[in-house]
C-alpha positions as a Markdown table, in Angstrom:
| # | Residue | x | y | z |
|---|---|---|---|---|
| 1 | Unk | 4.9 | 6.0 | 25.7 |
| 2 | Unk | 6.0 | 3.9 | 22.4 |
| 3 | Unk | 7.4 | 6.4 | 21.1 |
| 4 | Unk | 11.1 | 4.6 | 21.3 |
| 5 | Unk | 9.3 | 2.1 | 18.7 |
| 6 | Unk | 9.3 | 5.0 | 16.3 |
| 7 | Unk | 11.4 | 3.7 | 13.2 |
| 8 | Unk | 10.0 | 6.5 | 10.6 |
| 9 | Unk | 12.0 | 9.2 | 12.3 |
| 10 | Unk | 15.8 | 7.3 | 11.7 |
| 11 | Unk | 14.9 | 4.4 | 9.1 |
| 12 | Unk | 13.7 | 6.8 | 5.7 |
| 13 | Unk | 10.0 | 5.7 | 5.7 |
| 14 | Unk | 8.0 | 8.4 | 4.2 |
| 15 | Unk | 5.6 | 10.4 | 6.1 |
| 16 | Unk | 2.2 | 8.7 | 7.6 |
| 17 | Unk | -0.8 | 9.9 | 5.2 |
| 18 | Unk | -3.3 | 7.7 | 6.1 |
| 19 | Unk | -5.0 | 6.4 | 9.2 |
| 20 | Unk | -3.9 | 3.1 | 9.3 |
| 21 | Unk | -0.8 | 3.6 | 8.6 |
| 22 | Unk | 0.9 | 4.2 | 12.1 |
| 23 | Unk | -0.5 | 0.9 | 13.0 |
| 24 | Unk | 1.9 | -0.4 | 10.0 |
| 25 | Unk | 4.4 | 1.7 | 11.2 |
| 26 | Unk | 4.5 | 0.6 | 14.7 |
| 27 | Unk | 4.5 | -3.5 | 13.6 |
| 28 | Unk | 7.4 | -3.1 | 11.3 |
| 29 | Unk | 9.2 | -1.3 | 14.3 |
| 30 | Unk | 8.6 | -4.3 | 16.6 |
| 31 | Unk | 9.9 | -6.6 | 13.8 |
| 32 | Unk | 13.2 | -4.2 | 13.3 |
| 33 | Unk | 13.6 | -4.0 | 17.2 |
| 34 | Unk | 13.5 | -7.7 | 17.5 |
| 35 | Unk | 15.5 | -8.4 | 15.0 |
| 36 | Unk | 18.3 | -5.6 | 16.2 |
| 37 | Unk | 17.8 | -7.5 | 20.1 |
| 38 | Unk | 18.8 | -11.2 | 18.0 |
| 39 | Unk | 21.0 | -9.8 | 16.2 |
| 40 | Unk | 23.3 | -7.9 | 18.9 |
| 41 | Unk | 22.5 | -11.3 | 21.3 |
| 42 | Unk | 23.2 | -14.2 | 19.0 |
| 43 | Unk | 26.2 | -12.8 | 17.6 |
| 44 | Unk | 27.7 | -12.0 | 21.3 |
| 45 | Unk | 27.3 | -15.2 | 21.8 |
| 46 | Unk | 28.6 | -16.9 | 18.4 |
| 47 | Unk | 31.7 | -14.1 | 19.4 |
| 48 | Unk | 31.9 | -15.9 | 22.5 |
| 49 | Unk | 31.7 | -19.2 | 21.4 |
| 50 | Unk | 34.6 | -18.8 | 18.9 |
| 51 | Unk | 36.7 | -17.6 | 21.9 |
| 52 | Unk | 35.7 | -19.9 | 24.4 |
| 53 | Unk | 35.6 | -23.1 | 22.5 |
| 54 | Unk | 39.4 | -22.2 | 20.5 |
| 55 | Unk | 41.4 | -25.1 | 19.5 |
| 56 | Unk | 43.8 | -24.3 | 21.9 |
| 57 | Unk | 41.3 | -24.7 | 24.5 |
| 58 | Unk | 39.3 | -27.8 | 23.5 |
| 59 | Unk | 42.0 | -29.6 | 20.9 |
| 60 | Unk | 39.0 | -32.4 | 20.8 |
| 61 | Unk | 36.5 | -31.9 | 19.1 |
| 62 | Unk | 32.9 | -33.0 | 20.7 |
| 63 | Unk | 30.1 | -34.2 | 18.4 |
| 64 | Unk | 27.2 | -34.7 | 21.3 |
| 65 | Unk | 26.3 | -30.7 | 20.9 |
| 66 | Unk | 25.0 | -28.5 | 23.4 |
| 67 | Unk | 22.3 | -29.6 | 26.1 |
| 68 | Unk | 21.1 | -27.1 | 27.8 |
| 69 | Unk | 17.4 | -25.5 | 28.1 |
| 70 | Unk | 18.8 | -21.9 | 27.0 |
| 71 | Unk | 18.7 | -22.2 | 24.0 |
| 72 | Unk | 15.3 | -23.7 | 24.1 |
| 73 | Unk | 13.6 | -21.2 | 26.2 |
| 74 | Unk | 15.0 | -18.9 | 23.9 |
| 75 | Unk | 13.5 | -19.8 | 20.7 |
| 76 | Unk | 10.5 | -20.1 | 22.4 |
| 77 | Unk | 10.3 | -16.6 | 23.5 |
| 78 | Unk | 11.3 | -15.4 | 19.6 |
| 79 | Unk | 8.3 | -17.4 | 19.1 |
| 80 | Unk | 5.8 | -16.1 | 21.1 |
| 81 | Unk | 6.9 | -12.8 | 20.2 |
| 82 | Unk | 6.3 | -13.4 | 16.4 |
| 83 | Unk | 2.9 | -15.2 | 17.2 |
| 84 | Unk | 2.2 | -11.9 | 19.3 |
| 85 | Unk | 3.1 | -9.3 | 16.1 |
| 86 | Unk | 0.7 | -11.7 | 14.0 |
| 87 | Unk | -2.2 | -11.7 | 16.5 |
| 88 | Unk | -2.4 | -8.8 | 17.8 |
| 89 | Unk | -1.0 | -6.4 | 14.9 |
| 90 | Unk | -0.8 | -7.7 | 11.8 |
| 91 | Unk | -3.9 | -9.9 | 11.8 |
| 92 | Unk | -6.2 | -6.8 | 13.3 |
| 93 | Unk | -4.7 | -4.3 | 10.3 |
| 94 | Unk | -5.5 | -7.1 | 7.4 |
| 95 | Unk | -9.0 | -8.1 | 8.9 |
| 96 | Unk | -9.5 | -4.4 | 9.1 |
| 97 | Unk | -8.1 | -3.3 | 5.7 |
| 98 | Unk | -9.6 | -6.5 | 3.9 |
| 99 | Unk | -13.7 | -6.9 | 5.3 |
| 100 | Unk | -14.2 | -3.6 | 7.4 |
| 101 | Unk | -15.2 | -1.7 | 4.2 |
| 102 | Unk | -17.1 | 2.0 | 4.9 |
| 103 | Unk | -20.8 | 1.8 | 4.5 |
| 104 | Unk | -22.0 | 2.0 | 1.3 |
| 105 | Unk | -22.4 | 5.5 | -0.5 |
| 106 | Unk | -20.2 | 7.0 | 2.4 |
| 107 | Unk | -16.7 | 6.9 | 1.0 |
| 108 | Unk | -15.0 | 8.5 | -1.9 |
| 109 | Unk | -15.1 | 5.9 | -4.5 |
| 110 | Unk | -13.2 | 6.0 | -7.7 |
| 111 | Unk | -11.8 | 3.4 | -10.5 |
| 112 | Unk | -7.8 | 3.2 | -11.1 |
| 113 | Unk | -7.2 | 1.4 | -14.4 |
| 114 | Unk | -3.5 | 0.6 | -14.9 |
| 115 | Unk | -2.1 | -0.1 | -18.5 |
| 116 | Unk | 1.4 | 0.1 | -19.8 |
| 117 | Unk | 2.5 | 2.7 | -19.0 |
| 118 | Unk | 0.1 | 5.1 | -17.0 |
| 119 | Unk | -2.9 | 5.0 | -14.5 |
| 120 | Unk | -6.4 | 5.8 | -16.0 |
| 121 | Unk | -8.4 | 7.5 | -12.8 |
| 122 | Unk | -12.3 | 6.9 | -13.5 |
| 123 | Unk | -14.3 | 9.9 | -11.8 |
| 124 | Unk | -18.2 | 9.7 | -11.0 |
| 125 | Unk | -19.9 | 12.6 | -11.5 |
| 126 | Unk | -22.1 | 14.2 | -9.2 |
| 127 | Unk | -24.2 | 11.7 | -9.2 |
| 128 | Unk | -22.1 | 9.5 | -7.5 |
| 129 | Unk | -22.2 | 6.5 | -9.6 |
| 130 | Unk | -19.9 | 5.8 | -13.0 |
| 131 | Unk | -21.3 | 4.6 | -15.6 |
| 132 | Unk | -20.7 | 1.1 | -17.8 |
| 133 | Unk | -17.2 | 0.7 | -19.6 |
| 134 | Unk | -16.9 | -2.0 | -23.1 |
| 135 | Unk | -14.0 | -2.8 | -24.4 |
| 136 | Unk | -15.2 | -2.5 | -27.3 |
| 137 | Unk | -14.7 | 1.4 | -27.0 |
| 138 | Unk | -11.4 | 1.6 | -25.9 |
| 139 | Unk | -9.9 | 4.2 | -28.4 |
| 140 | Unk | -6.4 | 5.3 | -27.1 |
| 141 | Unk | -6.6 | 8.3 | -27.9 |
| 142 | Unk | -10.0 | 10.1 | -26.9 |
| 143 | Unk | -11.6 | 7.0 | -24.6 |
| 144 | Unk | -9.0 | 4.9 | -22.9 |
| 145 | Unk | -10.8 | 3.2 | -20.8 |
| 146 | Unk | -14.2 | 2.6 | -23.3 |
| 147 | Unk | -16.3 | 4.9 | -21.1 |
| 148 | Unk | -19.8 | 4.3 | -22.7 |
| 149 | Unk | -21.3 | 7.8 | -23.3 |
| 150 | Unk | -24.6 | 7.0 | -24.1 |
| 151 | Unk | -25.2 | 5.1 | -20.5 |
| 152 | Unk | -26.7 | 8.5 | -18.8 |
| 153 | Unk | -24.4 | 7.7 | -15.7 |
| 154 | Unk | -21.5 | 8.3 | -17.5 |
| 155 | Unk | -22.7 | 11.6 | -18.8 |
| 156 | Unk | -21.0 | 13.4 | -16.1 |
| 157 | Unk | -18.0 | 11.2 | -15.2 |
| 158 | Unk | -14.4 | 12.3 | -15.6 |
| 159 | Unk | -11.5 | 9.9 | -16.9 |
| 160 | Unk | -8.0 | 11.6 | -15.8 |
| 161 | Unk | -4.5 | 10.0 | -16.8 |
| 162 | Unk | -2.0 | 9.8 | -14.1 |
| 163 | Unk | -4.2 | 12.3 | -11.7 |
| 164 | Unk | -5.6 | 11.2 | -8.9 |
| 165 | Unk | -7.6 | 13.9 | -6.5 |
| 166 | Unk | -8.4 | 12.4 | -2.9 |
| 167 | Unk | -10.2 | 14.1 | -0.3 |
| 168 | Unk | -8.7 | 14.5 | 3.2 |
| 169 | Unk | -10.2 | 12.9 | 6.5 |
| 170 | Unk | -12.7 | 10.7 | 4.6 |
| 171 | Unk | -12.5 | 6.9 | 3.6 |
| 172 | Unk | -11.9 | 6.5 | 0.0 |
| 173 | Unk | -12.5 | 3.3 | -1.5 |
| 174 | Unk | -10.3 | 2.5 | -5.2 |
| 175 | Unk | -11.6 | -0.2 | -7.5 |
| 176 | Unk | -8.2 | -1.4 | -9.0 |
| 177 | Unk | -7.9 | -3.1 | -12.6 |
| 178 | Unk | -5.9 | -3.6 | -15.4 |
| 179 | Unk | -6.5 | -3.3 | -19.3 |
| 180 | Unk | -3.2 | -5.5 | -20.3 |
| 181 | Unk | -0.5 | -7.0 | -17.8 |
| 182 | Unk | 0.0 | -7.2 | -14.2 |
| 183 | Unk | 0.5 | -4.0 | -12.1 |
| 184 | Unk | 0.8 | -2.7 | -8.7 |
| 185 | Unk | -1.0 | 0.5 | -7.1 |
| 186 | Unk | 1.4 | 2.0 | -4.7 |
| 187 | Unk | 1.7 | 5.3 | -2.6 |
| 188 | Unk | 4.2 | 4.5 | 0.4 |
| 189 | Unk | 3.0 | 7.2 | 2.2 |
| 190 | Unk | -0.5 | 5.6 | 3.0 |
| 191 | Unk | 1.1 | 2.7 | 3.3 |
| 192 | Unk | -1.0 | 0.8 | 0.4 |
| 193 | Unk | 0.4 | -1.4 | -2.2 |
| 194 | Unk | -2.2 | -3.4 | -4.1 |
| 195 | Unk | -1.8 | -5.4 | -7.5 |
| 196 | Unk | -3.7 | -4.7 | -10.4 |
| 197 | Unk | -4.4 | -7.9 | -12.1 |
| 198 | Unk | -6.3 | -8.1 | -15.7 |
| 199 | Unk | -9.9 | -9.7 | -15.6 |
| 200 | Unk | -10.4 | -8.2 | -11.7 |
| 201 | Unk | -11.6 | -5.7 | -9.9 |
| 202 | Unk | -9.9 | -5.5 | -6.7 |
| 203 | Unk | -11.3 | -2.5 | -4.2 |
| 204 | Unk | -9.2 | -1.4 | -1.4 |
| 205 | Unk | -10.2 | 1.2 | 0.8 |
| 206 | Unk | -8.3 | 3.5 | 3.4 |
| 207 | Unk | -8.7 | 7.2 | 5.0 |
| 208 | Unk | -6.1 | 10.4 | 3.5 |
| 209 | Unk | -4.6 | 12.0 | 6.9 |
| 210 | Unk | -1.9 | 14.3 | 5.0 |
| 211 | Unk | -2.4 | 16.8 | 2.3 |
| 212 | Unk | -0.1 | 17.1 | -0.2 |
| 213 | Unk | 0.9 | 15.6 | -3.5 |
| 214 | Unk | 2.1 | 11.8 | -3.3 |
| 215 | Unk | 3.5 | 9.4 | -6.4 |
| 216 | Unk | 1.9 | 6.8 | -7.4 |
| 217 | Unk | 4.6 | 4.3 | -8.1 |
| 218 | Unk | 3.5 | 0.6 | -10.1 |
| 219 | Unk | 5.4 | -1.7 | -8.3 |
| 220 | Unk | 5.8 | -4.7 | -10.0 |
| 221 | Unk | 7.7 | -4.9 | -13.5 |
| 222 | Unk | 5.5 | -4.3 | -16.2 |
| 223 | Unk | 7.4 | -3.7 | -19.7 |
| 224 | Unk | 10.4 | -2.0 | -20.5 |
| 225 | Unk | 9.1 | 1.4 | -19.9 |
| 226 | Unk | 8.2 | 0.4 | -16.5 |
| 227 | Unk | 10.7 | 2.4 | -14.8 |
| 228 | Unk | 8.2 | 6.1 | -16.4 |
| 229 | Unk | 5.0 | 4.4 | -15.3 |
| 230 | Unk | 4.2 | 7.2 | -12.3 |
| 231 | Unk | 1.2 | 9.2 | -11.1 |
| 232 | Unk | 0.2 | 11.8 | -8.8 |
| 233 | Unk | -1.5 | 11.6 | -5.8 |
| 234 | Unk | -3.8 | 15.3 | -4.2 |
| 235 | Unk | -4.8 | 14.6 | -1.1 |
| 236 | Unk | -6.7 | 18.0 | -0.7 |
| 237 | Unk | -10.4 | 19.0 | 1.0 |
| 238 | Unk | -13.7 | 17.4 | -0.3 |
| 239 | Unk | -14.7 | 21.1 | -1.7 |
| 240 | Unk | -11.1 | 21.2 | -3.3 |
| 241 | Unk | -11.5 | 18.0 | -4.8 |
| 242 | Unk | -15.4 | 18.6 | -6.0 |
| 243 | Unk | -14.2 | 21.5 | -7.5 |
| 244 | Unk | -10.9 | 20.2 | -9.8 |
| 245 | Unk | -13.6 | 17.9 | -10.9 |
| 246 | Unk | -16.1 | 20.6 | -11.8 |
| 247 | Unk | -13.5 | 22.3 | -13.5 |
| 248 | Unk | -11.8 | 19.6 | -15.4 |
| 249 | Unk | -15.4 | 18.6 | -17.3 |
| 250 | Unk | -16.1 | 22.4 | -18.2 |
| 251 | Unk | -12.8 | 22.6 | -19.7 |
| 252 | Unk | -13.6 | 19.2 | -21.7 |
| 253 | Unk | -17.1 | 20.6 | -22.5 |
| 254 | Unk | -15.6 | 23.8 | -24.0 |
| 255 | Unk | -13.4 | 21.3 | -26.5 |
């Protein structure tokens, strides 16, 4: 029935991957359709003006202005239209996306840790919990992230550069931090953009719809090497994922 408010189909946006985001979709398509509707009306009218007001037509100029309810009962309806896209769209999605978190030890959880110039992806093991980091470790070249090994819940973790594996159809909750300046987690196809800002932990959560491989793009200026600070998303199933993992810590076990 909405499907006229469809922008993704004839405005570029990527394809939906998550479950929230058609919600997203369908706010930003009420903003563009409003804005076509004032567009297309106030300029008819400014068109009109300019030709019904000419010189030739009113050589004196009037400085009283307009007095009519029109133009009044229009602005009001723009803004009861807006307070309608914040109420009942784009408040519900942020109250959702910000305090509705899964239940705990029932989503996918995982640590992103941004630096300049590539995302650190912290795994859990199969025990489900990652163990302590200390900066005091960081060593850029074999512990980037100063994974303690001697806490036995880091024992079976996994620490990935630029390769994040998702599962599909389940909530997946990513703690987001940074080891130097400010950056920003996105993937524009599950519509989640999230700064990474040194000294916090900031989780967001959201649910994989689409399978496939998606960037991860930082979207706020980092450094001059900015512009090659990109990662890959795998939205693939929970077995698929479980067993990349498996795999990646028996090929670092046999080094």
């Amino acid at each position: 029935m909405l499907d006229f408010l469809d922008i993704s189909s004839y405005l570029g946006l990527p394809a939906s991957g998550s479950a929230h985001a058609p919600g997203i979709d369908l706010m930003m398509a009420m903003v563009h359709w409003l804005m076509l509707f004032l567009f297309v009306g106030w300029g008819s009218y400014f068109i009109f003006v300019l030709f019904r007001f000419r010189q030739s037509k009113n050589p004196t100029a009037s400085y009283d202005g307009a007095d009519g309810k029109y133009s009044k009962a229009q602005e009001g309806a723009v803004i009861l239209f807006e307070s309608a896209l914040l109420v009942w769209f784009a408040f519900p999605i942020m109250g959702q996306m910000k305090n509705e978190f899964p239940a705990e030890n029932t989503a996918f959880e995982v640590n992103v840790i941004a630096e300049q110039f590539a995302w650190n992806i912290h795994y859990p093991g199969a025990d489900g919990v990652v163990g302590k980091r200390d900066i005091n470790l960081i060593d850029l070249a074999i512990n980037p992230i100063g994974l303690d090994r001697s806490d036995p819940a880091a024992e079976d973790d996994l620490v990935m550069v630029n390769e994040l594996h998702l599962p599909v159809d389940r909530d997946v909750v990513i703690n987001i931090s940074s080891k130097d300046v400010i950056h920003s987690f996105g993937v524009p196809e599950f519509r989640v953009k999230q700064d990474a800002v040194p000294g916090l932990v900031i989780p967001i959560w959201f649910r994989p719809t689409l399978e496939g491989e998606f960037e991860i793009a930082c979207a706020q200026l980092c450094g001059l090497s900015h512009y090659r600070m990109r990662g890959y998303v795998t939205v693939e199933s929970q077995a698929e994922v479980t067993g990349w993992i498996q795999q990646m810590l028996e090929e670092e076990a046999a080094f």
